[in-house]
Backbone of each chain as ProteinMPNN parsed JSONL, in Angstrom:
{"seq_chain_A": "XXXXXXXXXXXXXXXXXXXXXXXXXXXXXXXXXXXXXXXXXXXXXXXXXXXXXXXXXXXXXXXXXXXXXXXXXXXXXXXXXXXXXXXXXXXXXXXXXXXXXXXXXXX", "coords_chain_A": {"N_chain_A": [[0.86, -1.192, 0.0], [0.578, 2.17, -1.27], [2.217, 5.03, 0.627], [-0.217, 7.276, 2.066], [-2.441, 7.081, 0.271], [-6.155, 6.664, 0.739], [-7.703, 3.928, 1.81], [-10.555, 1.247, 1.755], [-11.52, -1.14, 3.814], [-13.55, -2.598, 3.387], [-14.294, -2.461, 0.739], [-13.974, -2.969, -2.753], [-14.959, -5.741, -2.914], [-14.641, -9.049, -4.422], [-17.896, -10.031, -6.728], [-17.83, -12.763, -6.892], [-16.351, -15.615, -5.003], [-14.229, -17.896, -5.3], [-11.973, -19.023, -4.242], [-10.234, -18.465, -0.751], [-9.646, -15.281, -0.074], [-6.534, -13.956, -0.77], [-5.03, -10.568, 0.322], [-1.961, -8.558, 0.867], [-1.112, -5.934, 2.659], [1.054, -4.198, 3.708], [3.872, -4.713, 3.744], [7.334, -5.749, 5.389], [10.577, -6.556, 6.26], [9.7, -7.255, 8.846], [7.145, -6.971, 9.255], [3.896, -8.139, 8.356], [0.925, -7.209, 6.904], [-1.963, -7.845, 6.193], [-5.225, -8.522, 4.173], [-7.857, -10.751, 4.469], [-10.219, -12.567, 2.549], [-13.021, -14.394, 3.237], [-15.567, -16.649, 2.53], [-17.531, -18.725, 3.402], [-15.49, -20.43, 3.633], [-13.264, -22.863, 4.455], [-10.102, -24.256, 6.17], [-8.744, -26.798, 4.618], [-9.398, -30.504, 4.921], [-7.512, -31.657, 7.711], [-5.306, -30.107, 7.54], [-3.243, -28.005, 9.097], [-2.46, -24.576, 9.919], [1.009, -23.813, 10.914], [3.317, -21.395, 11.675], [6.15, -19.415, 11.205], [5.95, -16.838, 12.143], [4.301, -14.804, 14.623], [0.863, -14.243, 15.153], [-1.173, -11.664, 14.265], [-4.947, -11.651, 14.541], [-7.585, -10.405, 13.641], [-11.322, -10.134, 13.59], [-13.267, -8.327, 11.246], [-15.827, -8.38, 9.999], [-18.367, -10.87, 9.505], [-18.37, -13.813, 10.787], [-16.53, -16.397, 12.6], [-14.548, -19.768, 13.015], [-12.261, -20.922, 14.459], [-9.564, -23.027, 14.861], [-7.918, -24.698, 17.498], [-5.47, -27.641, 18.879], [-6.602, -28.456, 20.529], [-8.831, -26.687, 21.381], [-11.518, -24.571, 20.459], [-12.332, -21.443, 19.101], [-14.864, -18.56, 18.745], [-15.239, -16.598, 16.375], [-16.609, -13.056, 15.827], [-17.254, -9.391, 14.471], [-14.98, -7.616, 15.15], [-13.694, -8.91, 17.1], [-10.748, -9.797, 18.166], [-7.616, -12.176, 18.319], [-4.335, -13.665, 18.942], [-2.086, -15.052, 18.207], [0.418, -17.408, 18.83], [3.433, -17.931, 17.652], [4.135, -21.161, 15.54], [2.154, -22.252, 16.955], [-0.275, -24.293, 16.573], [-2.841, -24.12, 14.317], [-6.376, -23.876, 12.481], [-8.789, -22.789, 10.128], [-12.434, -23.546, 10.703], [-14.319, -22.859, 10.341], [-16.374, -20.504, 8.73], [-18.811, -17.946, 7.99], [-21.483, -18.777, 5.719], [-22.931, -16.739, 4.934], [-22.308, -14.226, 4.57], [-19.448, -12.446, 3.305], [-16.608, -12.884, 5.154], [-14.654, -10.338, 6.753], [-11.383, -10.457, 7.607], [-8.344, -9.27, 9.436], [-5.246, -9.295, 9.144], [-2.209, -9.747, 11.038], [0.999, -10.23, 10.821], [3.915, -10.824, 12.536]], "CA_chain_A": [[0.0, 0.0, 0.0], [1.385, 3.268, -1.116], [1.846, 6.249, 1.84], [-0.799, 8.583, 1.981], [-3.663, 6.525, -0.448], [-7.061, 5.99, 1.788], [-8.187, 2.693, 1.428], [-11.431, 1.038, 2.721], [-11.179, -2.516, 4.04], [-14.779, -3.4, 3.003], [-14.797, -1.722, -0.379], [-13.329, -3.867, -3.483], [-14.847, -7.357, -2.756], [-15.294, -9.297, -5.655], [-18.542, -10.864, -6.27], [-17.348, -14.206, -6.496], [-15.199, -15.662, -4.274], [-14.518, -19.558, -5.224], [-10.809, -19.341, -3.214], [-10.096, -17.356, 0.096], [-8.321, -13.962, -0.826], [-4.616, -12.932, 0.673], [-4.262, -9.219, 0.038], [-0.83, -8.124, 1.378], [-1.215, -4.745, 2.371], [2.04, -3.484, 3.988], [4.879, -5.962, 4.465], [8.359, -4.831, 5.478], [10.882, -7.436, 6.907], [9.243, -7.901, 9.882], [5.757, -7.668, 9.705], [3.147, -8.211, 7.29], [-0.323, -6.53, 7.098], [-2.925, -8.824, 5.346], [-6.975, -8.667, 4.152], [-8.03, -12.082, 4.153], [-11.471, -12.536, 2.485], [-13.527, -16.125, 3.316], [-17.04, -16.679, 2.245], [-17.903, -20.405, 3.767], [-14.829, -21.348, 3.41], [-12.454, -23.51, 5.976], [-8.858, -24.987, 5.69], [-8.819, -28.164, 4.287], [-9.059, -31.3, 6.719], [-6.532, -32.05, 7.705], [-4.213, -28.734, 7.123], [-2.877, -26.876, 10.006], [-1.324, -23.467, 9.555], [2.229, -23.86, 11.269], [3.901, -20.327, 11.177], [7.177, -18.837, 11.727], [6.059, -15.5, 13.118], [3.395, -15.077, 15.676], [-0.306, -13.536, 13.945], [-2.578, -11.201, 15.667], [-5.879, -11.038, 13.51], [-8.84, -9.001, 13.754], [-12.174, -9.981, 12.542], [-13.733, -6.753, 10.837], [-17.08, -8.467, 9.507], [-18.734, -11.649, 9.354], [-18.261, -14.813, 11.961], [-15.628, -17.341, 11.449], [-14.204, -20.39, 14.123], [-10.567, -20.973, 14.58], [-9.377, -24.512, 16.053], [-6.809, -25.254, 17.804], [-6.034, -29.203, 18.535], [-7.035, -28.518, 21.595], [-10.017, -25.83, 21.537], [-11.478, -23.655, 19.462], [-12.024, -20.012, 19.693], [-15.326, -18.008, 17.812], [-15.001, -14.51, 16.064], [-17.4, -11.876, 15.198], [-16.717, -8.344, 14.198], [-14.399, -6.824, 16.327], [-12.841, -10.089, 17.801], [-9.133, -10.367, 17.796], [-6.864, -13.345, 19.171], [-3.397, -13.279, 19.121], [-1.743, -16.63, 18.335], [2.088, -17.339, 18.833], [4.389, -19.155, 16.01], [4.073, -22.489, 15.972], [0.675, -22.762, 17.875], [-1.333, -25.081, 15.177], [-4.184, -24.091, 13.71], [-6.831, -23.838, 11.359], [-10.153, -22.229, 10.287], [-13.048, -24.449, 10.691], [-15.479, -22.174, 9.911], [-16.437, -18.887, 8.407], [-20.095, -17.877, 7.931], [-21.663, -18.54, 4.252], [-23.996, -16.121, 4.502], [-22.134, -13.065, 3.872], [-18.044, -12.689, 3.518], [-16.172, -12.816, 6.743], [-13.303, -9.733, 6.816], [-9.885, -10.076, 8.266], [-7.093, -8.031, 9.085], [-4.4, -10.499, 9.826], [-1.261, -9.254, 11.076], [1.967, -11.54, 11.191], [5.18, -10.043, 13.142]], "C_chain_A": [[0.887, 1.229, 0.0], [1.2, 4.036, -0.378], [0.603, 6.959, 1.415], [-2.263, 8.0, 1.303], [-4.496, 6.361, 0.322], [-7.29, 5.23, 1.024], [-9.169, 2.159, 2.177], [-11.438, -0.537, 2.402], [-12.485, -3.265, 3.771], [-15.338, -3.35, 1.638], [-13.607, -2.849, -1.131], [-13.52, -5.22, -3.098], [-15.318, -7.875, -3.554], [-16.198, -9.633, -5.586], [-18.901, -12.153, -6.453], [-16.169, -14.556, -5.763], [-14.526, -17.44, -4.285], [-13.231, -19.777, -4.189], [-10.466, -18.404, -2.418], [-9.042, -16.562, -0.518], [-7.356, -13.539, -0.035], [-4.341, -11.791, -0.161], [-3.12, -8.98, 0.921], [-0.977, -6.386, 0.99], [0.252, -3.865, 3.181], [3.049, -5.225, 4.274], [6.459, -5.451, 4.238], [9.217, -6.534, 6.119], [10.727, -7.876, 8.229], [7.868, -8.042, 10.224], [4.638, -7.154, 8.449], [1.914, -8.339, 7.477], [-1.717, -7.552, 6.152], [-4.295, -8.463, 5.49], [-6.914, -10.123, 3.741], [-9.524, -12.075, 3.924], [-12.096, -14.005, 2.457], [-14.989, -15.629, 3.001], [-17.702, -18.425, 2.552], [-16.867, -21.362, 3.506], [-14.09, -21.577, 5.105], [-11.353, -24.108, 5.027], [-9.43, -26.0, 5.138], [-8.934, -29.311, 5.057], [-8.231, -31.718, 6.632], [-5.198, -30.833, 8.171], [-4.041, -28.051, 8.197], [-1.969, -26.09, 9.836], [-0.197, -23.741, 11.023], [3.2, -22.857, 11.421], [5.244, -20.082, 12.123], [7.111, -17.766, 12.861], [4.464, -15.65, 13.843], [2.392, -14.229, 14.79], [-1.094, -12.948, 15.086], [-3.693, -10.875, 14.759], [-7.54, -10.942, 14.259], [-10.425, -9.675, 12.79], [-13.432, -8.745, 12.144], [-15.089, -6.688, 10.437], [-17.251, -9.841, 9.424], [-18.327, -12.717, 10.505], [-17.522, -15.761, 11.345], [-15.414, -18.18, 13.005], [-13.139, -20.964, 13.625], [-10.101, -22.244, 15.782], [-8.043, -24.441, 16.267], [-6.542, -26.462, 17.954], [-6.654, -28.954, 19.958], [-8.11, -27.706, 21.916], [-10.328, -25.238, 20.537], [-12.187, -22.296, 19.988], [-13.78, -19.367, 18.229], [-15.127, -16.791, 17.612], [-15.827, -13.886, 15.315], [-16.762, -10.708, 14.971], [-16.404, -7.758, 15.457], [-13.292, -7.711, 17.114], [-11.403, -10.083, 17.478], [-8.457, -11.276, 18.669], [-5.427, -13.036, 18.6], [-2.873, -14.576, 19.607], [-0.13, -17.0, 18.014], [2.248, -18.438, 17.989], [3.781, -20.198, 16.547], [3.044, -23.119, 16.568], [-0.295, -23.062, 16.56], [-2.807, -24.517, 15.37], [-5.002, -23.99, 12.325], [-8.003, -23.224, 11.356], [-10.949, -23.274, 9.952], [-13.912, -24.08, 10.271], [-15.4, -20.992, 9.494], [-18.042, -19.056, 7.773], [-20.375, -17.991, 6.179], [-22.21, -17.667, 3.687], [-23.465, -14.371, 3.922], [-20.069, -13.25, 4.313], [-17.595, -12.157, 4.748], [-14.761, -11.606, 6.318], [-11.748, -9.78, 7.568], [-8.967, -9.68, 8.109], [-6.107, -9.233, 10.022], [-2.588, -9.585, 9.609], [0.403, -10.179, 12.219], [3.777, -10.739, 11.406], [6.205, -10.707, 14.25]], "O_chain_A": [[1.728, 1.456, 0.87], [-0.007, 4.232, -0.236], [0.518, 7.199, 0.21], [-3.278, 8.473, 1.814], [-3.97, 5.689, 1.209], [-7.228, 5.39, -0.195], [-9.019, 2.38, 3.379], [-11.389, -1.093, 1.304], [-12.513, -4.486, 3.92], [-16.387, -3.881, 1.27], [-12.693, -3.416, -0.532], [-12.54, -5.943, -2.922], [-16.472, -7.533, -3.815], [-16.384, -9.918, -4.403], [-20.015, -12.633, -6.242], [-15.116, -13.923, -5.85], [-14.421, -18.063, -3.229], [-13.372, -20.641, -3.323], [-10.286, -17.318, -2.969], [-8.035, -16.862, -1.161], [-7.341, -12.943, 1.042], [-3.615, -11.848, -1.153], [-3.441, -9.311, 2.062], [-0.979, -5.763, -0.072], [0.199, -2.645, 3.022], [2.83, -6.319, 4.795], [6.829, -4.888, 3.208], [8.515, -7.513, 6.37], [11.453, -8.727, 8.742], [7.374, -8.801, 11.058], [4.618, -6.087, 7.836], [1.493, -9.321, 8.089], [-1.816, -7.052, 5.032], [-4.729, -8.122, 6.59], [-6.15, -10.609, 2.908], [-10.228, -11.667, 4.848], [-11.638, -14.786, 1.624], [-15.443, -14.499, 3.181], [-18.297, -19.069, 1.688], [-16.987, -22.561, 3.254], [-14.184, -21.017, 6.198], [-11.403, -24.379, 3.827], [-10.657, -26.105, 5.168], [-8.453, -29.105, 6.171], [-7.878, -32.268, 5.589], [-4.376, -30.948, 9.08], [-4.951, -27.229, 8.312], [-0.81, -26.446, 9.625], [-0.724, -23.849, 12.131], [4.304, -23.387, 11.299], [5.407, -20.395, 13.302], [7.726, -17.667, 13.923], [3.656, -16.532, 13.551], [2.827, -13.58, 13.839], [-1.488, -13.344, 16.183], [-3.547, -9.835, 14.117], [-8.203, -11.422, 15.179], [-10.521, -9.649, 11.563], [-14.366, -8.468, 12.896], [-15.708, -5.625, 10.386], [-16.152, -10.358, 9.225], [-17.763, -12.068, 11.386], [-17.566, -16.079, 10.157], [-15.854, -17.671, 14.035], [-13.066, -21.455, 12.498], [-10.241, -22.328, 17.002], [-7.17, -24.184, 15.437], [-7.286, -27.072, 17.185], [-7.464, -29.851, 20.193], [-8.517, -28.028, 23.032], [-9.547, -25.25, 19.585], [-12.538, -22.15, 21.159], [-13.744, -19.727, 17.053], [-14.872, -15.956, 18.48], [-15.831, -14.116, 14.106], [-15.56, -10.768, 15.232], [-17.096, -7.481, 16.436], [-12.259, -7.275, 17.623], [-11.044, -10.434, 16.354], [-8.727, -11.161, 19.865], [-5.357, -12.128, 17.772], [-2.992, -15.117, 20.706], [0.359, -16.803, 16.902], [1.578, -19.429, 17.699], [3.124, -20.293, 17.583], [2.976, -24.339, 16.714], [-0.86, -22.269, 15.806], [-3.593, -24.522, 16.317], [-4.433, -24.015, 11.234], [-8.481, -22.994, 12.466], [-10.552, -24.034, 9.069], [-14.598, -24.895, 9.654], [-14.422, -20.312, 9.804], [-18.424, -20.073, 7.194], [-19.624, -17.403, 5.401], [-22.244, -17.482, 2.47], [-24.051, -13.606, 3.156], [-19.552, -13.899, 5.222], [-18.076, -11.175, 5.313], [-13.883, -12.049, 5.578], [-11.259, -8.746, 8.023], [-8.451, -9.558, 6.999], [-6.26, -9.771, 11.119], [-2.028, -9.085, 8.634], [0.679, -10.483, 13.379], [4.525, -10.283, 10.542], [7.158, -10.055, 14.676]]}, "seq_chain_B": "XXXXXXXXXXXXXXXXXXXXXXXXXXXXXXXXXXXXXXXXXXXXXXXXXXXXXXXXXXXXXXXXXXXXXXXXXXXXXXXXXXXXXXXXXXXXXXXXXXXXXXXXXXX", "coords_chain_B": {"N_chain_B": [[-1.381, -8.143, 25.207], [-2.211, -11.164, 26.145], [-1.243, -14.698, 24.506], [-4.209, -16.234, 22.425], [-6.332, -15.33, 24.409], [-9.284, -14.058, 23.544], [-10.55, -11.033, 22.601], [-12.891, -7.988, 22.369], [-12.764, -5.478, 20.368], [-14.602, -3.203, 20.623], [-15.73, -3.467, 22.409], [-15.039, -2.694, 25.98], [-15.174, -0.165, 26.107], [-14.856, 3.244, 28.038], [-16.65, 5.087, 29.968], [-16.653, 7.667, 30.208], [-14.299, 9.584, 28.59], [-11.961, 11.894, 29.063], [-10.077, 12.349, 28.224], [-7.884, 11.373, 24.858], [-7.458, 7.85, 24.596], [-5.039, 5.508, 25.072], [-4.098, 2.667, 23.695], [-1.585, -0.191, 24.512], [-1.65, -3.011, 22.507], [-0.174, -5.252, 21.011], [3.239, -5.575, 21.556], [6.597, -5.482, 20.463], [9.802, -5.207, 19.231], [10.022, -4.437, 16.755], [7.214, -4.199, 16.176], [4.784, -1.914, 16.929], [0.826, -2.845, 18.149], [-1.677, -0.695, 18.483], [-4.677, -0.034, 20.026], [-6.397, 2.933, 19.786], [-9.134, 5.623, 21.393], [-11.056, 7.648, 20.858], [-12.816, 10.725, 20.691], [-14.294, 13.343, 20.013], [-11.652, 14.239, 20.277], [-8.815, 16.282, 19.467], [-5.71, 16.792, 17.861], [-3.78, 18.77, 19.417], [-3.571, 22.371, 19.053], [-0.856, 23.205, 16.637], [0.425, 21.114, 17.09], [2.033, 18.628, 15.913], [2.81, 15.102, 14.98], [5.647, 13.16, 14.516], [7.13, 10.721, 13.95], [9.285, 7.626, 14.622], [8.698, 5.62, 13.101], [6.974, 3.837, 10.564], [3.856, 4.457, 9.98], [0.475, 2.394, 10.19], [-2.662, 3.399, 9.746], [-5.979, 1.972, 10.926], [-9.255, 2.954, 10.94], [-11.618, 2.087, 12.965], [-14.302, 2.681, 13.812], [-16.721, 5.069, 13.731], [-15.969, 8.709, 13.305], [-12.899, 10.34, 11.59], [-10.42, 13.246, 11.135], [-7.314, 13.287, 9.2], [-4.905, 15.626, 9.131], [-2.331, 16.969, 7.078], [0.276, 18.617, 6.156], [0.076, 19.523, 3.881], [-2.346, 18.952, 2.904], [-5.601, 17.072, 3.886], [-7.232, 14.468, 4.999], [-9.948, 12.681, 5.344], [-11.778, 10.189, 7.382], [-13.218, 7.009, 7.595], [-15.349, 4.254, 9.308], [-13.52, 1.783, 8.611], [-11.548, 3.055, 6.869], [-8.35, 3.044, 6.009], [-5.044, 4.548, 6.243], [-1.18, 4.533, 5.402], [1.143, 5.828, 6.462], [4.245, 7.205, 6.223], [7.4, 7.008, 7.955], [8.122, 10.282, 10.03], [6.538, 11.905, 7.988], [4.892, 14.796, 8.907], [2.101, 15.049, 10.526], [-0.973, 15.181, 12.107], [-4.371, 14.836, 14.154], [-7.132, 16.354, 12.964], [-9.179, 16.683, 13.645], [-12.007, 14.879, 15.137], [-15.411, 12.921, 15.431], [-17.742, 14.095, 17.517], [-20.248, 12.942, 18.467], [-19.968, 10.401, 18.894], [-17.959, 7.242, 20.295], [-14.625, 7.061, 18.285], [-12.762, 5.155, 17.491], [-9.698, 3.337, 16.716], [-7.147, 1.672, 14.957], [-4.122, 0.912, 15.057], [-0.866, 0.757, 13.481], [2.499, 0.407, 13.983], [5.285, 0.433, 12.729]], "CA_chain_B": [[-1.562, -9.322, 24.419], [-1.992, -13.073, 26.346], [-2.02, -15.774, 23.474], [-5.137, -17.223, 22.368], [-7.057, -14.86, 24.973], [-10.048, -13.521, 22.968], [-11.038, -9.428, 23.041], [-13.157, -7.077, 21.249], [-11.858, -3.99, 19.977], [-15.593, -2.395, 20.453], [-15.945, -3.092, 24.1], [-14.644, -1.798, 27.299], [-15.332, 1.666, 26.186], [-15.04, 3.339, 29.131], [-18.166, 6.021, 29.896], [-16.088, 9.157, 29.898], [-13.243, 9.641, 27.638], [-11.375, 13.158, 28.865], [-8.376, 12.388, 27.345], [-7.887, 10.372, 23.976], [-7.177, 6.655, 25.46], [-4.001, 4.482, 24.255], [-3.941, 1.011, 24.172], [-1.234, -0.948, 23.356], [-2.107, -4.411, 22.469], [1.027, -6.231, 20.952], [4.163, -4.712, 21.409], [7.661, -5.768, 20.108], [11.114, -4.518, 18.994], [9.922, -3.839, 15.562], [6.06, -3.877, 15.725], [3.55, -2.208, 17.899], [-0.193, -2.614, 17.774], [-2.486, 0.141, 19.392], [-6.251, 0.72, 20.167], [-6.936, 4.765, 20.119], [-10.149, 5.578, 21.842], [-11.31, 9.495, 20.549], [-14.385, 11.339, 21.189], [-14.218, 14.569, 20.009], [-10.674, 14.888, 21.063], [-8.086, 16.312, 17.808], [-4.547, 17.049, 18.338], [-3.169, 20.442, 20.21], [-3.118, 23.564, 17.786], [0.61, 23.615, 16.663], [0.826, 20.017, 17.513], [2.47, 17.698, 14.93], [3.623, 13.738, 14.988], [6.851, 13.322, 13.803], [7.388, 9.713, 13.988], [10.149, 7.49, 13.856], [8.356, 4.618, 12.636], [6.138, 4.065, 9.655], [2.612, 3.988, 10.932], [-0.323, 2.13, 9.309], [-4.035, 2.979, 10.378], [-7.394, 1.707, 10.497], [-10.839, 3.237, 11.587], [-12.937, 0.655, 13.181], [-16.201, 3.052, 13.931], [-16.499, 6.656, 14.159], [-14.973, 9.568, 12.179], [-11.818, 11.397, 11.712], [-9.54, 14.08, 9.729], [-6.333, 13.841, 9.819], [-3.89, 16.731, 8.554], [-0.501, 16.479, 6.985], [1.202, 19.897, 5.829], [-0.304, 20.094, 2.892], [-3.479, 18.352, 2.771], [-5.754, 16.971, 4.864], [-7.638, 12.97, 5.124], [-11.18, 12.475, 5.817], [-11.771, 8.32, 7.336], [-14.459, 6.211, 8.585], [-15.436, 3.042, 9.332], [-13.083, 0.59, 7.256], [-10.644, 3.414, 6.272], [-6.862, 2.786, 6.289], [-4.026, 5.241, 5.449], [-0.642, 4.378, 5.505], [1.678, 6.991, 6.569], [5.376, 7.51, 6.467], [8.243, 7.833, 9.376], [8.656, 11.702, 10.035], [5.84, 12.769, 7.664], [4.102, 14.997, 9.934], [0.75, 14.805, 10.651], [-1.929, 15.589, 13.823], [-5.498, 14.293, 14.128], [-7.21, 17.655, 13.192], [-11.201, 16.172, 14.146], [-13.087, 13.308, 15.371], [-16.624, 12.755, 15.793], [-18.297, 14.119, 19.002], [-21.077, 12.122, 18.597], [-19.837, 9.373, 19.409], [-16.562, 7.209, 20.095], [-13.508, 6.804, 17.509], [-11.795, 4.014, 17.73], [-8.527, 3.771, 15.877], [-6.508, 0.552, 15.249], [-2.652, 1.997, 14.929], [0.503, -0.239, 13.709], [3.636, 1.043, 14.182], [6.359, -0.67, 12.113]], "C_chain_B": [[-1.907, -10.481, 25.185], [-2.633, -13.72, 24.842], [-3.268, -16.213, 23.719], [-6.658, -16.113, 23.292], [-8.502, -13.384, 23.841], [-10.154, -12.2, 23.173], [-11.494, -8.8, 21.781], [-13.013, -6.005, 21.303], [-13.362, -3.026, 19.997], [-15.947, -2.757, 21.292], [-14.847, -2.782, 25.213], [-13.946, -0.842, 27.398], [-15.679, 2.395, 27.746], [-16.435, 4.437, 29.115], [-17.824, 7.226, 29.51], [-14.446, 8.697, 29.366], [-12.644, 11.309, 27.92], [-10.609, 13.265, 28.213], [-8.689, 11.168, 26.181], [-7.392, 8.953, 24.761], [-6.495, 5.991, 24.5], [-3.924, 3.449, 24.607], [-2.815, 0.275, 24.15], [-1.704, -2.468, 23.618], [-1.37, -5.671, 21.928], [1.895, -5.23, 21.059], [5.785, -5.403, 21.39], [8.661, -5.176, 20.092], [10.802, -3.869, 17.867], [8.517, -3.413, 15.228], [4.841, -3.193, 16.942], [2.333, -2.085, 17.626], [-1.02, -1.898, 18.686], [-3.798, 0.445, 19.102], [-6.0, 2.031, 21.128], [-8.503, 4.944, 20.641], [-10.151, 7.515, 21.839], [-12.499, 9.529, 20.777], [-14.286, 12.781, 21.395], [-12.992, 15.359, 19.954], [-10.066, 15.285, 19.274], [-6.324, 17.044, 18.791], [-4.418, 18.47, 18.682], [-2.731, 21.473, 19.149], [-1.566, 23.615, 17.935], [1.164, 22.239, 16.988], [1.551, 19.004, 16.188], [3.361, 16.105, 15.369], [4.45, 13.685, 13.996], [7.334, 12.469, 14.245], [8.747, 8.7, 13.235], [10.083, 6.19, 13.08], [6.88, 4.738, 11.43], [4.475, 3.879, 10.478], [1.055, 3.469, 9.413], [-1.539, 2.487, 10.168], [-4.78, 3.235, 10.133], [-8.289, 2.86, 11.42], [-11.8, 2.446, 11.769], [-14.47, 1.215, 13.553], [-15.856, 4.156, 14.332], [-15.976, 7.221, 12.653], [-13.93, 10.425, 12.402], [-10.97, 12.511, 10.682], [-8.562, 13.921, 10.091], [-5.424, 14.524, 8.48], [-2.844, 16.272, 8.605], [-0.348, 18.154, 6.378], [0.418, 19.996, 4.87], [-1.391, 19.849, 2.009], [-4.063, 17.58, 3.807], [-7.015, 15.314, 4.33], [-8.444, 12.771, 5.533], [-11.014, 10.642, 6.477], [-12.865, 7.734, 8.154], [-14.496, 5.193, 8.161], [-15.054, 2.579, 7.867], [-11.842, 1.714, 6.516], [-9.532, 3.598, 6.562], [-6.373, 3.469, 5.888], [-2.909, 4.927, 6.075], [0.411, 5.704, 5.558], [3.398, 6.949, 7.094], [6.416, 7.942, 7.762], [8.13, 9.143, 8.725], [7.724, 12.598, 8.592], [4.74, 12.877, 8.62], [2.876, 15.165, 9.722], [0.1, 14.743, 12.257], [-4.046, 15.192, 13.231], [-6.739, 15.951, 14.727], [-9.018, 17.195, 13.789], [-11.075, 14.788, 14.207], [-14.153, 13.555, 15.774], [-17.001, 13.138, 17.058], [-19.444, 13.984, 19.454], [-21.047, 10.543, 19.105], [-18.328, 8.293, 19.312], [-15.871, 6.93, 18.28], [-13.056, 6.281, 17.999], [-11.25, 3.339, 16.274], [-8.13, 1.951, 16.363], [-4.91, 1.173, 14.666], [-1.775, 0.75, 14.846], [1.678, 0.677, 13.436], [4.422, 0.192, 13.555], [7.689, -0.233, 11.711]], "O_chain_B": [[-1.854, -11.279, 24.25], [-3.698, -13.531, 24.254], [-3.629, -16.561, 24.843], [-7.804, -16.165, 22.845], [-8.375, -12.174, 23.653], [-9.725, -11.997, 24.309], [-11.003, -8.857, 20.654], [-13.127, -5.421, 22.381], [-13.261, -2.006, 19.315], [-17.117, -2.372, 21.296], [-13.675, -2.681, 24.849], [-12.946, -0.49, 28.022], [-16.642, 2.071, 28.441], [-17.157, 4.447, 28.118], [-18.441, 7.87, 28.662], [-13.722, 7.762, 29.706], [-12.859, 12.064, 26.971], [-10.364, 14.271, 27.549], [-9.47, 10.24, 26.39], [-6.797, 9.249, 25.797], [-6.928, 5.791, 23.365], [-3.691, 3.145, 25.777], [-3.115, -0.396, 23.162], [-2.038, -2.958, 24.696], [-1.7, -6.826, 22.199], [1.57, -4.083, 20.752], [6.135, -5.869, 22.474], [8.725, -4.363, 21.015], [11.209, -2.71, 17.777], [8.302, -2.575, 14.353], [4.166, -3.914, 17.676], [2.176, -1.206, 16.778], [-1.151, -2.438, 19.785], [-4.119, 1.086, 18.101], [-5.672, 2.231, 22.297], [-9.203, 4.112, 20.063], [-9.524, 8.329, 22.518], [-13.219, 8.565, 21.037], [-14.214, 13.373, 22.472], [-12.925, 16.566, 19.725], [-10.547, 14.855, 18.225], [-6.093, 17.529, 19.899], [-5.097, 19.287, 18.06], [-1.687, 21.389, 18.503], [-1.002, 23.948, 18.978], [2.38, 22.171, 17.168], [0.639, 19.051, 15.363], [4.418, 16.108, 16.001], [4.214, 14.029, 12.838], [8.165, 12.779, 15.098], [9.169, 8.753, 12.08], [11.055, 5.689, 12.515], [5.986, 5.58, 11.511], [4.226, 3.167, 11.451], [0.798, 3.945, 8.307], [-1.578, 1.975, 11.287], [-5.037, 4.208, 9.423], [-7.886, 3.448, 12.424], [-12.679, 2.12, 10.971], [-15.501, 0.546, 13.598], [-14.93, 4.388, 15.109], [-15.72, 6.713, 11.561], [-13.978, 11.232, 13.33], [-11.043, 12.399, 9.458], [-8.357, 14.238, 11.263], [-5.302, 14.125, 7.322], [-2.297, 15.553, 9.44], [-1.449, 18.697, 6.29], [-0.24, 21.011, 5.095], [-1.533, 20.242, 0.851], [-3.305, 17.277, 4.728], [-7.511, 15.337, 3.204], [-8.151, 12.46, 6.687], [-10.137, 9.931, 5.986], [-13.228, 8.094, 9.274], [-14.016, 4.833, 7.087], [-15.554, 2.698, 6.748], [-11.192, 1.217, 5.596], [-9.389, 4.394, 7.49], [-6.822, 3.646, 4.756], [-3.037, 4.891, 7.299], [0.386, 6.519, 4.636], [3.693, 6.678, 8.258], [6.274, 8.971, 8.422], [8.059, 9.36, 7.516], [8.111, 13.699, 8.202], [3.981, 12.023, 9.078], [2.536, 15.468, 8.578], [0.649, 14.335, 13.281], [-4.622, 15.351, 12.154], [-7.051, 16.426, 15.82], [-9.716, 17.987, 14.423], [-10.409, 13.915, 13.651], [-14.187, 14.475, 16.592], [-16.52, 12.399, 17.917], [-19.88, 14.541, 20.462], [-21.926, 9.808, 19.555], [-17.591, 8.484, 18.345], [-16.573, 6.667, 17.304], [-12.717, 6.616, 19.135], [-11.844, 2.985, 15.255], [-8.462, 1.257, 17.325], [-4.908, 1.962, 13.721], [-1.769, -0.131, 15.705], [1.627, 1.622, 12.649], [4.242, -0.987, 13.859], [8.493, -1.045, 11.253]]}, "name": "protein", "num_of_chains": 2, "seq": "XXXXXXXXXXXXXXXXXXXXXXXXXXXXXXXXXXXXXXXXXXXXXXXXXXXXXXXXXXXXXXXXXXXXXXXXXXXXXXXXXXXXXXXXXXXXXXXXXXXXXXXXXXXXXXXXXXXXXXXXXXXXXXXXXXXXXXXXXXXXXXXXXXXXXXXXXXXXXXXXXXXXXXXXXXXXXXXXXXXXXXXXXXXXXXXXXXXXXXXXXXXXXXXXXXXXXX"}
């Protein structure tokens, strides 16, 4: 994202969505700003994200559920969690009924 | 921050807001993340941020202006501007209808 441009995090959503969307909106060598757009979607079974850097994400619109192997966690607008490297997970859910927004931020 | 520990960024608004309210909510060597809590408040005539870190930020509900030298940035709900170390800038309005709440990365 260039300095100074406003940008609105709900504006530009296509209206199809057959695979979740990774916008990269600032990323510098240490931390990287992301829109993630889901519409009923979930990982794969099986698939747990595994990450290097720790993620703190934000959900901005729609309802989504986030497993761990050991619990899982729900998120509506406004919800943020804050999940260190290496702590497995995956999305299990995200609502079909209208696209779920996140601001996912990995540092 | 605690991992994993859920929170929403649109409760525990406090009742009175005299002063703008700073959050931080992750904070690192290279990244910090901050909830702003405004209500009316705008920066000190003659006031300017002159930062030594790039700053990215959102508007999660409410409205604001913010001024740079030589133009000035309307934003509401869902609007992001990305803004440069050491270009200055001050938060010339916010809504005094009701809160502003700011999501702020520092990078």
């Amino acid at each position: 994202m260039t300095f100074e441009s406003k940008f609105n995090l709900f504006d530009n959503l296509p209206g199809e969505i057959p695979k979740e969307i990774f916008q990269t909106i600032v990323q510098t060598p240490h931390v990287r700003i992301e829109r993630i757009i889901s519409k009923g979607h979930r990982s794969e079974d099986g698939f747990w994200y595994d990450q290097d850097q720790d993620e703190w994400v934000l959900v901005l619109k729609g309802k989504a559920r986030i497993e761990f192997e050991d619990k899982s966690v729900e998120l509506g607008a406004g919800d943020c969690i804050n999940i260190a490297a290496h702590r497995k997970h995956r999305v299990a859910w995200t609502t079909p009924d209208e696209e779920t927004i996140w601001l996912a931020i990995f540092y």
